[in-house]
N, C-alpha and C positions, 0 to 999 in steps of 0.2 A: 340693574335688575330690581325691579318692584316686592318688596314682600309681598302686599298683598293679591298680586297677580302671579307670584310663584306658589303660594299656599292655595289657590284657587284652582291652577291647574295641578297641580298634586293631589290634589282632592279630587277631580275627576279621576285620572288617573289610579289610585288606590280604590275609589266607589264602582270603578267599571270594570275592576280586575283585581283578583286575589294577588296582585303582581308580587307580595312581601312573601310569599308560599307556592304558588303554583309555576313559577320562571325560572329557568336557571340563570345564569347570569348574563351572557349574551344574549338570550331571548330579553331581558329585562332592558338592554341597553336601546336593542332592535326598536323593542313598541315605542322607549320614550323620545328615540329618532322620529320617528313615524310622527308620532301626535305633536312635536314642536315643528315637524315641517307642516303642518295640515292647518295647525291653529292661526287663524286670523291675524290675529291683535301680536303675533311675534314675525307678521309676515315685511315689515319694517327693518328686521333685524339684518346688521351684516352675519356672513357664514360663521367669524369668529365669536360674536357674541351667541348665535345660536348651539354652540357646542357648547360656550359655558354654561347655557339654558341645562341642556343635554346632560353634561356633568354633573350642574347642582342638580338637577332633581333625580338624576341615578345615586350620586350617592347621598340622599336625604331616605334612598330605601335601603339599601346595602352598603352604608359609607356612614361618614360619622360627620352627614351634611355640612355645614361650612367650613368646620374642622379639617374634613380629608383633605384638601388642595393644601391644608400650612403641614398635615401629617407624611403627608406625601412629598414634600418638598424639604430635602436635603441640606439646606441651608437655616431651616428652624431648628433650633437646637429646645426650645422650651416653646410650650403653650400656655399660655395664661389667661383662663376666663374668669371673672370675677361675676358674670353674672349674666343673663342674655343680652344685654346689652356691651360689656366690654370685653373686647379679646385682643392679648398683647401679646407678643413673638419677644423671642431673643434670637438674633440672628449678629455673630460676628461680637457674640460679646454684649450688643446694644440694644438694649428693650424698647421697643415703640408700641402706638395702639393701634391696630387696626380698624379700616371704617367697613368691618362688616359686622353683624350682630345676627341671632339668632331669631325667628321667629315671634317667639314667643320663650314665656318659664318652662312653660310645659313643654316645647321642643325638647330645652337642654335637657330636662330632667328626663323624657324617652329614653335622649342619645345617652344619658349618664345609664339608667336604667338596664339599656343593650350592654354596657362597658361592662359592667359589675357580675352581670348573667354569666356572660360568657367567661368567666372566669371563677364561676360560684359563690361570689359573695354577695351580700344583702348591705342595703343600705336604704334610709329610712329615717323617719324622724325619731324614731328610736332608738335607732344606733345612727347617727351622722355622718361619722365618719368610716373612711375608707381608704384602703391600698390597695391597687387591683394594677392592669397592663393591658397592653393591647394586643391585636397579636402579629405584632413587628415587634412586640417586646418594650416597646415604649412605659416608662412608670407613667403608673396615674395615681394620684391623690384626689379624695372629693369630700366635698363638706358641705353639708346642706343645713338648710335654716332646720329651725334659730339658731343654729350657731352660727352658719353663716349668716350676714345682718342684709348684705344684699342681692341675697340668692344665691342658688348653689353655684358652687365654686368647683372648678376643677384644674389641677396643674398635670398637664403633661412633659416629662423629661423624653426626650428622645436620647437614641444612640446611635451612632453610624450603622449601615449594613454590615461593614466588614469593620471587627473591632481592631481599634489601636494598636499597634506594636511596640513595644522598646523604642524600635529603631525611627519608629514615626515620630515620638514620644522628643529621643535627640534630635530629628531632623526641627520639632518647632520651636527647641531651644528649652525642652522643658527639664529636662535634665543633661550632663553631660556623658558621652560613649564611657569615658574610666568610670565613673558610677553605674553606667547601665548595665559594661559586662561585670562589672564588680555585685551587682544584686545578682543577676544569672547564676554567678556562681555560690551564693548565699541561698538560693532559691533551692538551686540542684543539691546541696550540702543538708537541705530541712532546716534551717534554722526558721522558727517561730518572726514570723515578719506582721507586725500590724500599722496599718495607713489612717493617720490620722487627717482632719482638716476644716473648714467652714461648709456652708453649706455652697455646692457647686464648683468646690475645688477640685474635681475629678477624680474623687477617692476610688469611683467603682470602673472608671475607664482605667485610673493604674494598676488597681486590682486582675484586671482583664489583662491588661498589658503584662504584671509579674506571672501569671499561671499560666502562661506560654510557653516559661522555662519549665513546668515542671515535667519531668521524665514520661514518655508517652505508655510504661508500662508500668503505670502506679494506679489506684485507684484512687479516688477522688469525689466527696460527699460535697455537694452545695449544701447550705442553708439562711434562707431568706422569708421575709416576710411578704414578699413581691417578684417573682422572679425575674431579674435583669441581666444577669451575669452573662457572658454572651464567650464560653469557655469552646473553643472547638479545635484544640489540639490533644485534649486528652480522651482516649477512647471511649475509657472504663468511668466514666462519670455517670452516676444521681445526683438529679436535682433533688432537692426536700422543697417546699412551702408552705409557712404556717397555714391555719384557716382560724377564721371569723366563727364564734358561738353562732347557734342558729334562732332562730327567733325566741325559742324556748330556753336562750341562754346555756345550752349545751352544746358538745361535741367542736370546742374550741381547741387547736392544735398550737402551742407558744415553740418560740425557736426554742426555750428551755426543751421538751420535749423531743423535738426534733434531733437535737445534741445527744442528748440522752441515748434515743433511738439509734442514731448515725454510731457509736460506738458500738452496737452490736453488727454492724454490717462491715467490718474488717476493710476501715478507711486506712490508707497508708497518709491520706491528707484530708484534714477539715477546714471547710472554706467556709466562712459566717461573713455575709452581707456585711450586715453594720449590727454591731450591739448596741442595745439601749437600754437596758435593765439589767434586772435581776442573771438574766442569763450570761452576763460576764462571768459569774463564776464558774458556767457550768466548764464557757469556753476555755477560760483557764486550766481546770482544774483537766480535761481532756488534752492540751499542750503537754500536761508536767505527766500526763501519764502513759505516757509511747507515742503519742500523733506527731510527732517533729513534722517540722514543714508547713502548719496551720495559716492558715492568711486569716486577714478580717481587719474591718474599717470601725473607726466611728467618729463622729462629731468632737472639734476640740478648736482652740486657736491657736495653741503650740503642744508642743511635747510635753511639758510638764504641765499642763491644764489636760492633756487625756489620761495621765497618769490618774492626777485626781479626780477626774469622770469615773473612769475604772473603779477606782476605790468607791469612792457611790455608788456606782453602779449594784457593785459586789454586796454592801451592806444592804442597800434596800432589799435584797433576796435573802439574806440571813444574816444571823448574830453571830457575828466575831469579831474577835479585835481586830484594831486597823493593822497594828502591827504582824498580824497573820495575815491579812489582805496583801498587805505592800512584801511581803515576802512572796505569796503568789503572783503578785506582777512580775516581781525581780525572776524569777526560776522558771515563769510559762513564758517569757516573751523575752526574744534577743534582741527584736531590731525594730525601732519605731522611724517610719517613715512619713515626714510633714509635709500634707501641700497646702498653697496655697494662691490666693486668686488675685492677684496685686494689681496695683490703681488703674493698671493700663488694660485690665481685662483679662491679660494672661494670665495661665496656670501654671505657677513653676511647683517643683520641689523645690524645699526651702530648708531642711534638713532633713537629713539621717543621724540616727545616734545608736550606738552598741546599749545595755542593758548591760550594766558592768556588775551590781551588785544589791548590797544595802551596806548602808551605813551611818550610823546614830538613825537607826529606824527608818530610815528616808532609802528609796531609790534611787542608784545613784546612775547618770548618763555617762556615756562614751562620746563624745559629739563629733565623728568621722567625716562628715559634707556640711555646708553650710554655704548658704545662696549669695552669694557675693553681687550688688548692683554698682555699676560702674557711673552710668550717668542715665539721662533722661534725654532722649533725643525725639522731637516733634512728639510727645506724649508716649515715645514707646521706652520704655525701661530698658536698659542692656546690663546686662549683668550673668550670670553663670552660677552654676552649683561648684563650689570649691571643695577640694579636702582640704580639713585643719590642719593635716601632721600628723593627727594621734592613728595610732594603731590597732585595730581590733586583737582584742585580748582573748576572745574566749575564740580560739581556731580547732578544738576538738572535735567537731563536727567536720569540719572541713577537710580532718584527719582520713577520720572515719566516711569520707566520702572518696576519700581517694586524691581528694585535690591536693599539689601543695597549699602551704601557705602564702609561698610568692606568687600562685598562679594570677594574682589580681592584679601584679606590675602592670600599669599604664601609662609608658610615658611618665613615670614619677609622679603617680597620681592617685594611687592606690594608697587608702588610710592603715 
């Protein structure tokens, strides 16, 4: 397919008809059948190539032009443009480049333009940057020059239609069934659970995955910067999403705010995407004060590197001593959950640990599971989530949930 003969006849096309406004959607498809069977210069074409004609320029008005066929296709897990000129997929784990390209800058920067609208945020050489989604939900990130150096850039994270389960979760080996029902019943008990990991380790597919357990007659507050969470067993859910200042640097919405707010709307659970700031405290400081059961992710490369994220986190929003921070870790959060993306591309859990305490100032773990690899067979890793042996100490919730304590027996597997 020629650029220049696809931007030619799309220019007819758009100059002979208000098609972006006045068509509904299969009126739009109808005309652009019509005008590639009539057109000359495509009269050459087999029927399979003339449908992709068909396709690209239907969705270059109503679609996200070259984009929609990789957004569309179940098998991309990540989009990556770097510029009109390169666009790269993940597919299976494996990133390659694709030989199709956009038009032109100003193409991308339309379709980026459309993305951002429809979701009410702005973006601009003013403000560069950007969080926004699509609407299958897909995350978008965009960065436009100068920051970007070779044009705007935009990453899209995709999610499946139907989100993850647990049980999907053991079927790919990513954790094992006595850990799986074993978080169920840590879920259903409210214990404070937070998912730590790299970037692409599947922090907000497991997130999806653990708020399945929770009870279908609770309420239930999201809060995100971008909304992804793809929650559809719980009834009584709000989503929240921040927002972006507006050109006049006002009426900007922070997850701090949000938290704040979700407290007065009588959450029995608060769900926070991923903390990155300041608003670690607020999340904390809502765990230690009735919200049992809170989930939330953030960036880390083990367990004791989110610890000290946390603690950063915390301080950059206010003055306190550290030793009051790490006491708020130890008292708002029970269970820290690690994944991670190992060499061979898969996403295992690579530990869980209890929140046992403080001690000599420090936080101290309970290290309950721990990723066992056995060997390396033709580049695929085999190996398992194990328990250590040790025992979860703080079972008073689990009390007061009704559970036994033994209910986690698996097969002698239960920490």
């Amino acid at each position: 397919m020629k650029d220049d003969s696809f931007a030619l006849l799309r220019g007819e096309i758009r100059s002979g008809l208000d098609v972006t406004s006045s068509m509904q959607d299969d009126q739009l498809m109808d005309y652009i059948e019509r005008r590639v069977l009539e057109e000359q210069c495509l009269a050459h074409l087999t029927s399979t190539e003339k449908r992709r004609w068909v396709r690209r320029l239907y969705d270059s008005f109503r679609g996200l032009d070259v984009l929609q066929p990789l957004v569309d296709d179940v098998t991309v897990t990540e989009i990556m443009i770097n510029g009109p000129d390169e666009i790269f997929v993940e597919r299976d784990g494996a990133v390659r480049r694709l030989p199709v390209s956009f038009e032109s800058k100003e193409r991308l920067e339309d379709i980026i333009q459309s993305i951002v609208s429809g979701v009410n945020r702005v973006v601009n050489e003013s403000s560069p940057i950007v969080d926004a989604r699509l609407k299958n939900g897909s995350r978008v990130n965009i960065v436009l020059p100068p920051i970007a150096l070779k044009g705007p850039t935009m990453t899209i994270r995709k999610f499946p239609e139907r989100p993850m389960t647990m049980d999907d979760m053991v079927e790919k080996g990513s954790l094992s069934k006595a850990a799986a029902s074993w978080l169920q019943m840590l879920v259903r008990s409210k214990y404070n659970i937070f998912i730590s990991g790299g970037t692409g380790s599947g922090k907000t597919t497991f997130l999806n995955a653990l708020s399945q357990y929770i009870p279908t007659d609770e309420r239930v507050i999201t809060i995100e910067d971008s909304a992804e969470l793809q929650i559809v067993t719980v009834p009584n859910l709000v989503s929240l999403e921040t927002r972006n200042a507006n050109t006049e640097g006002r009426g900007e919405i922070t997850v701090r705010d949000l938290i704040r707010s979700s407290l007065r709307m009588r959450p029995n659970r608060i769900i926070v995407g991923e903390v990155r700031g300041g608003e670690a405290l607020d999340m904390l400081q809502a765990m230690n004060t009735g919200h049992d059961g809170s989930l939330s992710t953030g960036h880390a490369n083990s367990t004791g590197d989110m610890i000290s994220r946390l603690e950063t986190m915390v301080l950059s929003g206010a003055d306190l001593p550290i030793g009051v921070v790490r006491q708020q870790v130890a008292s708002a959060i029970d269970i820290f959950i690690h994944l991670s993306r190992l060499r061979d591309r898969s996403r295992r859990v690579t530990e869980i640990s209890e929140v046992f305490g403080m001690k000599e100032g420090e936080v101290v773990l309970n290290r309950l599971y721990q990723f066992q690899e056995k060997e390396e067979v033709s580049g695929k890793i085999i190996g398992q989530l194990e328990s250590t042996g040790n025992q979860l100490l703080h079972t008073e919730k689990l009390r007061m949930a009704g559970i036994s304590t033994e209910a986690g027996d698996q097969e002698g597997d239960r920490p």
